[in-house]
N, C-alpha and C positions, 0 to 999 in steps of 0.2 A: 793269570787265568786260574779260575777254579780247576780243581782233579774232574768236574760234570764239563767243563764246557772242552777240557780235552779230550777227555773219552767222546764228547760229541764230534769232534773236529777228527778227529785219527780212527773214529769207530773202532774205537778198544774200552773194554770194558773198564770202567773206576777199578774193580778189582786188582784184575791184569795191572792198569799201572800200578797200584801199589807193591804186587809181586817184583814187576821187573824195578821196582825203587828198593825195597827188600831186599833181592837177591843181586844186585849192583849192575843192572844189566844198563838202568839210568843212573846219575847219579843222584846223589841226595837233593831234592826239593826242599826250598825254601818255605817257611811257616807266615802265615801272618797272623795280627795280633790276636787272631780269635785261635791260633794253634791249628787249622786247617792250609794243605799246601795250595803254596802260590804261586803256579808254575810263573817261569819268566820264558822269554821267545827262545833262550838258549838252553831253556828244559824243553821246549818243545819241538829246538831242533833234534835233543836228541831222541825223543821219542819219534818222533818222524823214520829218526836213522835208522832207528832198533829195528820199527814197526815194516820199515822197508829190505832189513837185511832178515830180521826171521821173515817175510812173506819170501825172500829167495831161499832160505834153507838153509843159512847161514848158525849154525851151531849154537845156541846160548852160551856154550863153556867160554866159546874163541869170543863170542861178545862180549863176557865178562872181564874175560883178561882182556880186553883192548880197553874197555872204559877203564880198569882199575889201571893201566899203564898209562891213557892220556890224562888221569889223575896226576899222574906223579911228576910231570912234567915233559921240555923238552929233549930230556936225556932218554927218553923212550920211542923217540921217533922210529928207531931202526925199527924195535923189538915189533911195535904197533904196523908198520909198513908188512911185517914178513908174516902179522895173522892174516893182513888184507890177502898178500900173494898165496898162502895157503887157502884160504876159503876161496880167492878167485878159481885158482886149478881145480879146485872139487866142484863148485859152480860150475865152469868149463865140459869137465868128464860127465855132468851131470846134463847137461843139454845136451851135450851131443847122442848122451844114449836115448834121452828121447827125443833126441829128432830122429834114429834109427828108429824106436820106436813109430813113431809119428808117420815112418816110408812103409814101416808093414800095416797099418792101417790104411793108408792111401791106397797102396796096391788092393789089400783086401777088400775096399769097397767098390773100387775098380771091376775087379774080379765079379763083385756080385752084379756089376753095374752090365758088366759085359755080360751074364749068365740070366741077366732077366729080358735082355735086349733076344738072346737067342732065343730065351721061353717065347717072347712077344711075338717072335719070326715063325714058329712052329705052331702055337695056334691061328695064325692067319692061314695055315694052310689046309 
């Protein structure tokens, strides 16, 4: 696939992917004979992956080091598992304070919901 017809498929900009191919967040894409990249389905699972762990919040740093570890082989498996379990527990800490968040919006429109019910009661009278 063209660098156009992925940024179509993943709505991320050509740009964007050439950064995160840059800064190793994908790995290096393939060229063909005219010198333009040619993703293959396993450059575009990892843009999929990327595109799916930054939309969680997922660190570029921790992305970086994980690509450049599943680079190096299977002797990284550990190293690569324990970014996973580190960004899950921040992931984790991270929903639950806004689902805390999320209960004091609920109550607070509650609140308003109950406060216009009693305006509503007062002018009928």
């Amino acid at each position: 696939m063209t660098i156009s017809e992925v940024s179509k498929k993943y709505d991320i900009s050509t740009d964007t992917l050439r950064y995160y191919e840059r800064i190793g967040l994908i790995p290096k894409v393939g060229k063909n004979r005219s010198g333009n990249r040619d993703f293959t389905e396993v450059d575009c699972n990892w843009v999929e992956f990327i595109k799916c762990m930054r939309g969680a919040g997922i660190s570029v740093e921790s992305l970086i080091d994980y690509v450049k570890l599943f680079q190096e082989g299977d002797n990284t498996i550990k190293a690569r598992k324990q970014i996973l379990v580190e960004e899950y527990e921040i992931l984790s800490e991270k929903i639950k304070k806004l689902q805390e968040v999320q209960e004091r919006l609920k109550f607070k429109i509650e609140s308003y919901d109950k406060n216009i019910l009693e305006y509503e009661e007062r002018l009928k009278k």
